[in-house]
C-alpha positions in Angstrom: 139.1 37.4 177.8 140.1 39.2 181.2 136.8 39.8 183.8 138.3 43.6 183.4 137.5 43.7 179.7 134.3 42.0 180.2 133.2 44.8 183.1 134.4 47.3 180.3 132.3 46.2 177.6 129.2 46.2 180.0 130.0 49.7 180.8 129.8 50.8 177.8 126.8 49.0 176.7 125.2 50.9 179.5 126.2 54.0 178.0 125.2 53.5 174.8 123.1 50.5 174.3 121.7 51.6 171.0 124.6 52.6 169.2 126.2 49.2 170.1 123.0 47.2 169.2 123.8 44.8 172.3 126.4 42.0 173.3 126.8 38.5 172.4 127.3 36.7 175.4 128.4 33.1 174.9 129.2 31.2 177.8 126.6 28.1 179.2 124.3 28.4 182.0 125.8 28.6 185.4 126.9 30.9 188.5 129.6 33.5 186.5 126.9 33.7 183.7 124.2 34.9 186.1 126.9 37.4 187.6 127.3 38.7 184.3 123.6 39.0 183.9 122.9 40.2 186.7 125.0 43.9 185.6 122.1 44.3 182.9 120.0 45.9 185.6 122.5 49.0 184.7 121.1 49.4 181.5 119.1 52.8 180.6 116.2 50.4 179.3 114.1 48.0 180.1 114.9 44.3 180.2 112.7 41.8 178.2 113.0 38.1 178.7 112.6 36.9 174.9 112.3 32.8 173.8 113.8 31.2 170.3 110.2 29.8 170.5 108.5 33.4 170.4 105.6 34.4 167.9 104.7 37.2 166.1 101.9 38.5 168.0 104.1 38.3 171.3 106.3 40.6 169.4 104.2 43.3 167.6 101.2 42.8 169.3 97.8 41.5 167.5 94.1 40.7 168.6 93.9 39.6 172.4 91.1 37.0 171.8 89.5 36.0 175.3 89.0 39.9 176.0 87.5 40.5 172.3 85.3 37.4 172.7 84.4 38.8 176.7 83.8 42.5 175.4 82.5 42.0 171.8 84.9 44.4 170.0 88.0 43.7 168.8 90.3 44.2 171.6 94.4 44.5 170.9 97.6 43.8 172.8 101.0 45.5 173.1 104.1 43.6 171.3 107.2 43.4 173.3 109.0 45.6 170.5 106.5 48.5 171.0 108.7 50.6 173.2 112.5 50.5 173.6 113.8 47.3 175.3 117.0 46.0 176.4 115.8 42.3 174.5 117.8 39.1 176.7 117.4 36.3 174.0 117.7 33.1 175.9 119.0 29.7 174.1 120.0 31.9 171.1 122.1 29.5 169.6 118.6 27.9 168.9 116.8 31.0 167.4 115.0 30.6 163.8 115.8 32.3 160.8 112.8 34.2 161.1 112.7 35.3 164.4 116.2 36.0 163.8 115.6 38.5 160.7 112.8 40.2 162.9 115.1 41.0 165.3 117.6 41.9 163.2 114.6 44.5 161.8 114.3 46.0 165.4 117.7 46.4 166.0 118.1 48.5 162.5 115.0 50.2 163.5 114.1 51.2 166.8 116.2 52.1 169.8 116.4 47.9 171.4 119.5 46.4 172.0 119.6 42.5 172.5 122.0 40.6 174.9 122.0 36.6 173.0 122.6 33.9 175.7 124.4 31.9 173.2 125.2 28.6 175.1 126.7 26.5 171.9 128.7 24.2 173.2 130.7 22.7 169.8 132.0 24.8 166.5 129.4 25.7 164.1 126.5 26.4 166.4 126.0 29.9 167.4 124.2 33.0 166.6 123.0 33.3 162.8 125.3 35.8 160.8 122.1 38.6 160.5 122.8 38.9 164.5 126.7 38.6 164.4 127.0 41.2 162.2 124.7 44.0 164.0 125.6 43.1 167.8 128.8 45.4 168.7 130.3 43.3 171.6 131.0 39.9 172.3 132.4 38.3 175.5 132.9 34.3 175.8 133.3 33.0 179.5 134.8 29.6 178.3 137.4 28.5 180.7 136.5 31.2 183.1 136.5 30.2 186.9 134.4 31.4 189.6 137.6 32.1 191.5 138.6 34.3 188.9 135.8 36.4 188.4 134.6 39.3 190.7 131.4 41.1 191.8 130.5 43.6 188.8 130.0 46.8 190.4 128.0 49.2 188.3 128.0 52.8 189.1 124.9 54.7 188.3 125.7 58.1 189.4 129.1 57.4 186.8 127.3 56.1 184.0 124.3 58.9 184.1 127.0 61.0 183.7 128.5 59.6 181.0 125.6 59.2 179.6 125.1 62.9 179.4 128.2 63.5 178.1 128.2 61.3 175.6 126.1 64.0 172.6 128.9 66.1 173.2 131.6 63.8 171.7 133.3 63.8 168.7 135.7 61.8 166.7 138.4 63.0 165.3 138.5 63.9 161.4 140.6 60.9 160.7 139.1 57.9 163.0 136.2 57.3 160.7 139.0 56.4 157.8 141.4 54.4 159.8 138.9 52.3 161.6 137.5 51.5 158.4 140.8 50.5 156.6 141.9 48.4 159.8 138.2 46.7 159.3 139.2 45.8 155.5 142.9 44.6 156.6 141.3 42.5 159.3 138.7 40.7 156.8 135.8 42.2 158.1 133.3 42.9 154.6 130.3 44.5 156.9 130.6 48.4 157.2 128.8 48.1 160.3 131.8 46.9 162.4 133.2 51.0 161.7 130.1 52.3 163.3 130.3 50.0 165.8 133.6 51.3 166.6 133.0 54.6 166.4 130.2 54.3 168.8 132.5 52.6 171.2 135.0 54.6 171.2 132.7 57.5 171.6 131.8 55.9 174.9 134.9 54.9 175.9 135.7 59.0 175.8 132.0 59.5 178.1 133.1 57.0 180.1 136.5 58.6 180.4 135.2 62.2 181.1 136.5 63.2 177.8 134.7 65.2 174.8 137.5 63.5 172.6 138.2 60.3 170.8 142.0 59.7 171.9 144.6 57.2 170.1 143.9 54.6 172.8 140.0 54.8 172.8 140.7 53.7 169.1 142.6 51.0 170.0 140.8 49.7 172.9 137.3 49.8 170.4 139.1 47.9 167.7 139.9 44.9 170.5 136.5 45.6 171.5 134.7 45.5 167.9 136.9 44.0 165.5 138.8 41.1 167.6 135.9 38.1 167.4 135.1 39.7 163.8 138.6 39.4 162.1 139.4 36.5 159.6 143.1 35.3 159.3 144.4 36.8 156.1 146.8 34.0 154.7 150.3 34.6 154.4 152.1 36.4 151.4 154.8 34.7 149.3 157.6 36.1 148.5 157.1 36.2 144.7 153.9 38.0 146.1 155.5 41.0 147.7 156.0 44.1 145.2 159.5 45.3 144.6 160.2 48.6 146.7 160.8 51.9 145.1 164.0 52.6 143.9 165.7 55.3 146.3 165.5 59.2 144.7 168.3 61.1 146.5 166.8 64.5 145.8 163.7 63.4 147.6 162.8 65.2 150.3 160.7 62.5 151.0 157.6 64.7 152.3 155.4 61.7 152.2 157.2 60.0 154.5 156.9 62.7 157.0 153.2 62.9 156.2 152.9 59.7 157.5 154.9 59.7 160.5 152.2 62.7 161.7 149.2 60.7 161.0 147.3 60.4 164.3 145.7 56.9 163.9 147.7 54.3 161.9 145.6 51.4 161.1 148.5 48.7 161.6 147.8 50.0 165.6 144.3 48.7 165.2 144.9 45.6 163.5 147.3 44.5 166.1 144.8 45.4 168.7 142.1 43.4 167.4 144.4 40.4 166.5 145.7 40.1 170.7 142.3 40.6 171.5 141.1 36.8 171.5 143.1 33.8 171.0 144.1 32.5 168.1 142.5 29.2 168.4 138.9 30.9 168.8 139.9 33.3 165.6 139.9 30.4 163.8 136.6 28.8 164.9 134.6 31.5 164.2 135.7 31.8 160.8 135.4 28.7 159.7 131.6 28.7 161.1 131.2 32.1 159.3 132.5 31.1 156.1 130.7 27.7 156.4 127.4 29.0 156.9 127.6 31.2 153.9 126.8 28.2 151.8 124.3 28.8 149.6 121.5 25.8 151.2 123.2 25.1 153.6 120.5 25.9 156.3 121.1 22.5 158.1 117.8 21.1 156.8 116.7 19.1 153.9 114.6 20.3 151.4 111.0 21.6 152.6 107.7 19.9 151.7 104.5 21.6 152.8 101.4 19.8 153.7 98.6 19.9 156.3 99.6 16.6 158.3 103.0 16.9 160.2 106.1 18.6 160.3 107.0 21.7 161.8 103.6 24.1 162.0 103.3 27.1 159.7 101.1 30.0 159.9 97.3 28.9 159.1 95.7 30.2 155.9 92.1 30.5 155.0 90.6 27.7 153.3 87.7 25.3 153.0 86.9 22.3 155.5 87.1 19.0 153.8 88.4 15.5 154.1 92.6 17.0 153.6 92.6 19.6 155.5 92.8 20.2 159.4 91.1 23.1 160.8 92.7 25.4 163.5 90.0 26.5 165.7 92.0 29.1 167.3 92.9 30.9 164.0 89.3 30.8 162.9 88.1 32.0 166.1 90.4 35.1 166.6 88.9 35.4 162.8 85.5 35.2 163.3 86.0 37.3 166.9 85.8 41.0 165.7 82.4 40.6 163.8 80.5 39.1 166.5 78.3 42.4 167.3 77.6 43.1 163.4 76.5 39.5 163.0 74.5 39.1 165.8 72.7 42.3 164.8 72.3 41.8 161.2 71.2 38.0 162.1 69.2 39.3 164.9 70.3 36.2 167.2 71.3 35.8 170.2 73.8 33.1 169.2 77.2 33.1 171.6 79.4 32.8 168.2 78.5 33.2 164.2 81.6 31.6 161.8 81.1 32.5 158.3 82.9 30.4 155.6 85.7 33.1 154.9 86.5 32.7 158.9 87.8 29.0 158.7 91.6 28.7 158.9 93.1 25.7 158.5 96.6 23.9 159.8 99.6 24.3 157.3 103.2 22.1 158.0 106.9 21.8 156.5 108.0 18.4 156.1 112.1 18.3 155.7 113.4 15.6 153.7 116.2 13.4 155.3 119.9 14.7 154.1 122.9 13.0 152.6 126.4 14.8 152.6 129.0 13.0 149.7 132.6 13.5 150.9 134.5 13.6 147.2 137.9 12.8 148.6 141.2 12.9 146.5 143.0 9.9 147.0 145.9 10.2 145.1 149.5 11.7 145.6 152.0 10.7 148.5 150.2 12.3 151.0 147.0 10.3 150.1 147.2 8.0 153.1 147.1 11.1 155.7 144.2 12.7 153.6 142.0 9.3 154.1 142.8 8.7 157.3 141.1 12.5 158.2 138.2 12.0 156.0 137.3 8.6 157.6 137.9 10.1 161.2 135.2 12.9 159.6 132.5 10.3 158.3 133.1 7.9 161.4 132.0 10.9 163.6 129.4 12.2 161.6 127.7 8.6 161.4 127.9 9.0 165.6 125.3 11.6 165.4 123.2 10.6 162.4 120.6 8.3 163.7 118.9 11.2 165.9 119.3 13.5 162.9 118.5 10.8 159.8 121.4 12.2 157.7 123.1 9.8 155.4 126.6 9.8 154.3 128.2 8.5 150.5 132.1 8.7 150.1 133.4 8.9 146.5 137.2 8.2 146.6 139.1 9.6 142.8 142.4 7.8 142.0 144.4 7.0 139.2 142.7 7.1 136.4 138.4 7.3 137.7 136.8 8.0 140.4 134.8 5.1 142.3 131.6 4.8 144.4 133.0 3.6 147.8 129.8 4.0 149.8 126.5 4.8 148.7 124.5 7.0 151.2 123.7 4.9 154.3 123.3 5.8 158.1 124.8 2.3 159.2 128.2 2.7 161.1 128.8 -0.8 160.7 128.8 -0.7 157.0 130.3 2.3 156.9 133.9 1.1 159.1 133.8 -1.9 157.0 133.7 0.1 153.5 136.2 2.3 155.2 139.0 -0.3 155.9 140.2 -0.9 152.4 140.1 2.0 151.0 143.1 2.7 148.6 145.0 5.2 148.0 147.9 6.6 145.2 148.0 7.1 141.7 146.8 10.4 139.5 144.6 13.0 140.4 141.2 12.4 138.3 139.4 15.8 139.9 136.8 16.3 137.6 135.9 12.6 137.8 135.7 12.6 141.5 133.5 15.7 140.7 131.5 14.4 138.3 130.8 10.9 140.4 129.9 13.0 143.4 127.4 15.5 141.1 125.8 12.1 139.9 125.5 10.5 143.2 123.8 13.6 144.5 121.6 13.5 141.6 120.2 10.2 142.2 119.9 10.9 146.0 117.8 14.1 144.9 115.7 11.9 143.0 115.0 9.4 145.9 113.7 12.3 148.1 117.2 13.2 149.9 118.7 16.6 150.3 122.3 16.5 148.9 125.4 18.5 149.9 128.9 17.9 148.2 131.6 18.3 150.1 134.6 18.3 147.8 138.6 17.5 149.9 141.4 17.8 147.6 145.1 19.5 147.1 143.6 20.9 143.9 146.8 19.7 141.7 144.6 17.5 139.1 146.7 16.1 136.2 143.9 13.4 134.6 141.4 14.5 132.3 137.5 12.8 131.9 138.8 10.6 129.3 142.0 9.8 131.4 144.6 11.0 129.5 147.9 12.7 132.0 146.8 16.3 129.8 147.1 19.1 133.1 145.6 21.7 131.0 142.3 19.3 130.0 142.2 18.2 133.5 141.5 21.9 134.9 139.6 23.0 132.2 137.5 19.4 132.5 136.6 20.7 136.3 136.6 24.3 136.1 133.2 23.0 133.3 132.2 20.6 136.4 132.1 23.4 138.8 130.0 25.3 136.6 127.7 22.2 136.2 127.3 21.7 140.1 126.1 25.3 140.3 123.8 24.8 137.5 122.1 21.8 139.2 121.6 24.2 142.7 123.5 21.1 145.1 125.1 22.9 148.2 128.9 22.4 148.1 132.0 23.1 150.2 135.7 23.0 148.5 138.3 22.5 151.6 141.6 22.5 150.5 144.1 20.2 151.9 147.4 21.4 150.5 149.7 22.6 152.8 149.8 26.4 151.1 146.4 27.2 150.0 145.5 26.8 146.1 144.6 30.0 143.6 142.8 27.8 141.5 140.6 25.6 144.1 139.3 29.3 145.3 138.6 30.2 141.6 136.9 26.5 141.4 134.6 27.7 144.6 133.9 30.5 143.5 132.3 29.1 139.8 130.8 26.7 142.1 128.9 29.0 144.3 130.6 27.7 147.4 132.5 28.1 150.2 136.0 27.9 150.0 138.0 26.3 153.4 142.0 26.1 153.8 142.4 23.9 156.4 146.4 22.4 155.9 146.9 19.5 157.8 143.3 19.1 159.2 142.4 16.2 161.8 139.6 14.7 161.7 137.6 16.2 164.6 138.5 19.6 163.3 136.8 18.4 159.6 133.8 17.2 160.9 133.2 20.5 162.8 133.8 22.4 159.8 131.7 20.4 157.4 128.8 20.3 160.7 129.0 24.4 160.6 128.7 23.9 156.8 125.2 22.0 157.2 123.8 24.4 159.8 123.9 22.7 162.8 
């Protein structure tokens, strides 16, 4: 991304920060961060400092307890979202899913627009897909020097003016229709990204002194909007493309001409939007995306609560007693507002009455420890390529497992079966030796690989782990359950195996290896509730960041 685009899409976020909801800014910490930062002060709002760490009462506002306890009445303080903001989320690629839903709230609601610091430095992390989806720019500052950046000079007097401007313009009948089509050709499922354009391209007109969309304020909003959005469509076969009409000599062809006047062809767009980031980044993104659409995949294990450790939850009323902890600040900013009344009614001159109903005590979330189970398809003469990728993948995930006490099983299916070649363990050692020998060739036993891997997460549930299957194959299985070569048996053995997986609620990801992408593996995800990832010739860094983004992390 050029420092000229990036100058433009802060230009036009000061124009119209709440029709564009805000920017995505990833980029880490560092001297051409702050000097994009540092153009905020352009904005028509307020800037707010906001932290992943932030509660509830910061943001709405709630009972300020050291002035209720000074005054004796209850005494309230102003949330940060109480008045429109330009919100600058720090560490965002940190944020919660809650705090990141709230937000999500106040941007649909109110007239804030957020600016995420997103400083992820591998694939996978990043903003959750609740911000993604409402934030109308995004700029990435990877691989941009200081020497080629430049002062961002803002001017005021310019944008007031376009500011004013900007009620008066309008789009043209059409715009609303092809922006939407070149969303759907691009990949992009959320109507928001057309209303995101539009509102760019109505400021691109303010900022251009216009009371017109033009052609080119189209096309530079699709770069703008749709270009870290789109998701690589994959290519069409030839037995895919339809036949052309045959030629009618006494037709005038009026259609033709119809289309050669119409103002805003989509292809336009979609070429716009596909130049406007590289191809490389494209691809990142939506693997992330699709990954994180797993269903449980929320890069935790399963969630115990309790009242002894783990990650703190909001206090509840309760009873004091030999389980339970009490949290004297809760119960205080409880038992603050009735203070006069009490005192009154008790006649006493006691500094601070707590009635049963005020005690609060401590809640926690424990997370149980996680286990991903590669299935990996070992047959075929590819095999030996396929194996050598999905040891790269375990190798580097068992780099990073002791700080994050995940566990990793492999099941390898071959020939005839499907065998157990490492049960769920964190120890690298074990794991490289397992690794060495494992063979490869022979039939394509899919639903047996499946059904190992269902079974191994099963007994991994039961021992207190959180299981996710990850499932790597070409898709072409030829042996059924009771390993007989019958093709037909064999798909209908794991299109019942998918169904099963579903049924049991494990979090899955299917990743085809083929070299063309498979009909029936994405047929397979989708009865299996799970993501479905065509990576051809995948190496094994480019795996393990795939099946990371698939865990949440």
């Amino acid at each position: 991304m050029d420092w000229d685009r990036i100058t433009l899409a802060l230009q036009l976020l000061a124009i119209d920060p709440e029709g564009l909801k805000g920017l995505w800014l990833r980029a880490r910490s560092g001297a051409v961060r702050d000097r994009v930062t540092a153009a905020l002060t352009a904005l028509p709002l307020p800037v707010v400092r906001l932290h992943p760490g932030l509660a509830d009462d910061a943001l709405y506002g709630g009972l300020d307890l050291p002035a209720t306890l000074a005054t004796g009445r209850p005494v309230t303080s102003r949330g940060l979202l109480s008045q429109p903001a330009a919100l600058v989320l720090t560490m965002a690629e940190r944020v919660p899913p809650g705090l990141s839903a709230r937000l999500a709230h106040a941007l649909d609601t109110r007239g804030h627009c957020l600016i995420a610091l997103d400083e992820a430095a591998e694939e996978g992390e990043g903003l959750p897909l609740a911000l993604t989806d409402r934030l109308g720019l995004f700029v990435d500052l990877d691989g941009i020097a200081w020497s080629d950046t430049a002062e961002i000079s803002m001017d005021h007097k310019a944008l007031a003016e376009a500011r004013a401007l900007f009620p008066a313009v309008t789009l043209p009948p059409d715009a609303a229709s092809a922006l939407t089509r070149a969303a759907a050709e691009l990949g992009i499922a959320s109507l928001r990204a057309p209303l995101l354009a539009m509102a760019a391209a109505r400021a691109l007109a303010a900022w251009a002194r216009r009371t017109t969309v033009t052609d080119d304020d189209l096309r530079q909003a699709a770069e703008l909007i749709y270009g870290h959005r789109a998701l690589p469509l994959p290519e069409a076969t030839p037995q895919d493309q339809p036949e052309p009409p045959p030629p009618d000599a006494g037709d005038d062809s009026p259609q033709d001409s119809a289309d050669q006047s119409q103002p805003f062809p989509e292809d336009m767009l979609v070429e716009a939007a596909r130049a406007a980031l590289p191809a490389d980044l494209l691809a990142q993104l939506t693997a992330g995306r699709a990954a994180r659409t797993a269903k449980g995949a929320s890069g935790t294990g399963a969630a115990r609560s309790g009242n002894r450790r783990g990650r703190p939850l909001p206090s509840r009323p309760g009873r004091l007693g030999s389980a339970a902890r009490i949290d004297l600040v809760a119960t205080l900013r409880a038992a603050a507002p009735w203070q006069p009344l009490r005192r009154r009614a008790a006649q006493s001159a006691a500094v601070l009455l707590v009635r049963a109903a005020d005690i609060r005590v401590k809640r926690f979330v424990e997370t149980s420890d996680r286990v991903l189970i590669f299935a990996v398809d070992a047959s075929g003469s590819s095999a030996f390529a396929r194996l050598a990728e999905a040891k790269g993948a375990v190798e580097l995930l068992l780099a990073a497992a002791y700080a994050r006490r995940d566990h990793v099983a492999l099941v390898s299916f071959r020939g005839t079966g499907a065998e157990l070649i490492l049960p769920p363990t964190r120890s690298l050692v074990q794991t490289k030796r397992r690794l060495a020998g494992l063979p490869g060739g022979g039939g394509t036993p899919l639903a047996a690989g499946m059904q190992l891997a269902m079974a191994t997460a099963a007994q991994a549930r039961a021992r207190g782990l959180t299981p996710t299957i990850a499932l790597l194959t070409d898709g072409r299985g030829n042996i059924a359950l009771d390993g007989s070569a019958n093709r037909a048996q064999a798909e209908a053995d794991a299109q019942r195996l998918a169904r099963a997986i579903r049924a049991t609620g494990f979090p899955a990801v299917v990743i085809d290896t083929a070299n063309r992408p498979q009909p029936s593996l994405s047929e397979m995800a989708r009865q299996m509730d799970a993501p479905y990832l065509a990576l051809p010739r995948a190496d094994a860094r480019r795996l393990s960041g795939v099946l990371s983004a698939a865990l949440g992390e």
